[in-house]
C-alpha positions, 0 to 999 in steps of 0.5 A, a space after each residue: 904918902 897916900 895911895 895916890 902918891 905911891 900905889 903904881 901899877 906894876 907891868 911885867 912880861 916875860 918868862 915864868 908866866 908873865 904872859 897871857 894878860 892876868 892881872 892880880 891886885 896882890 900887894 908888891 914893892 920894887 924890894 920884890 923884884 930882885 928876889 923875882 929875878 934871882 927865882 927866874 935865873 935860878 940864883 940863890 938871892 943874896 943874903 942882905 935881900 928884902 922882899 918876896 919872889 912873884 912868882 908864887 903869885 903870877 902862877 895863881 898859887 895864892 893871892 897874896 905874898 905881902 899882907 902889908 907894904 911900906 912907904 917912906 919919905 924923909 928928903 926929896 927937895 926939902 926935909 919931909 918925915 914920913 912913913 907909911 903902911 898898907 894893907 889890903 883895906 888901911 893905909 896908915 900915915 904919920 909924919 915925923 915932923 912937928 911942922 903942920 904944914 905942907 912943905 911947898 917945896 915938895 911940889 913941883 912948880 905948874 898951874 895946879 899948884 898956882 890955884 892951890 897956893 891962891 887958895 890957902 894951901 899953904 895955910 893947910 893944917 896937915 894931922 900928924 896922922 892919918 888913917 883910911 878905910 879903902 874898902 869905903 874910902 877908896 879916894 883916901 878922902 876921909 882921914 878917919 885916925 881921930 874917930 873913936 871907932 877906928 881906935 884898935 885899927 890905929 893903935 894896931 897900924 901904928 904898932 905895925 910902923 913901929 915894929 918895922 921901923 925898929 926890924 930896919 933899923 930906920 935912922 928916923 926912930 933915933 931922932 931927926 936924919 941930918 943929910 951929908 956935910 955936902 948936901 944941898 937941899 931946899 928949906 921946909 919953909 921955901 915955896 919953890 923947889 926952883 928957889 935957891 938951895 941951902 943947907 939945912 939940918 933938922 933939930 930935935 924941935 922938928 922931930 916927934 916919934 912918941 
């Protein structure tokens, strides 16, 4: 959920200026691609769409059309909650789960992840929240959310979450999202994504959203 894990490069070429080799370090999502396409093709965007046209800012008119971008993870090979928000200078993080460990499972199997697991990785205590200055930090190396200094920035990125968590109706704020009758997936506990499916559904006790 850090910058190292969602922040992609997004290459464009095409019609309506995506040409001439400019690059912009403005904030943008995969939700501002459909609306992007609708502005090109000079449709009108479907009522139910999120996200914010390109355009304004692959012109030049600003530098900006998001202030801030939201990631979220709940399922991938085993249950996993969180939600995170960017901004041009903070990043915020917070995990959903009372599980303080890292979720193995989550990992694809190779030999970097060999050298952690012989090294204590599983054994990491992960924070329920984590909070980075990128001005300073870049690299995301120094989770500052515990520091009295950085107070008034985390309450405000927590309150941030909240608010659109609530605006998207997220199912995580209700409670622990169970998956399909159907639905297979690895249990939190398992190492390997290779280690054999089952179901598994999410308790109250695995939930924390205070």
């Amino acid at each position: 959920m850090t910058g190292h894990g969602t922040g992609v490069m997004l290459i464009m070429r095409g019609p309506g200026g995506f040409t001439g080799g400019n690059v912009t370090d403005g904030l943008v999502s995969q939700l501002d691609i459909f609306p992007t396409l609708c502005e090109l093709l000079e449709l009108d965007p479907p009522d139910r769409l999120e996200g914010r046209s390109l355009l304004p800012l692959i012109r030049g008119e600003v530098d900006q059309i998001n202030d801030a971008v939201f990631s979220e993870l709940t399922y991938h090979a085993a249950y996993e909650p969180m939600r995170g928000v960017r901004t041009d200078r903070w990043n915020y993080v917070r995990r959903f789960s009372s599980r303080d460990r890292p979720v193995m499972s989550n990992c694809d199997d190779g030999p970097s992840k060999d050298l952690l697991v012989r090294n204590g990785w599983t054994d990491t205590s992960l924070p329920r929240e984590e909070l980075y200055d990128l001005v300073f930090d870049p690299q995301e190396a120094n989770n500052i959310a515990a520091h009295e200094s950085s107070e008034q920035v985390l309450q405000a990125m927590r309150q941030r979450l909240s608010d659109w968590m609530r605006q998207t109706n997220d199912p995580l704020s209700h409670g622990p999202v169970c998956p399909p009758p159907e639905a297979m997936q690895n249990n939190p506990d398992s190492l390997s994504p290779d280690e054999p499916i089952q179901p598994f559904t999410p308790s109250d006790s695995q939930w924390q959203f205070s």
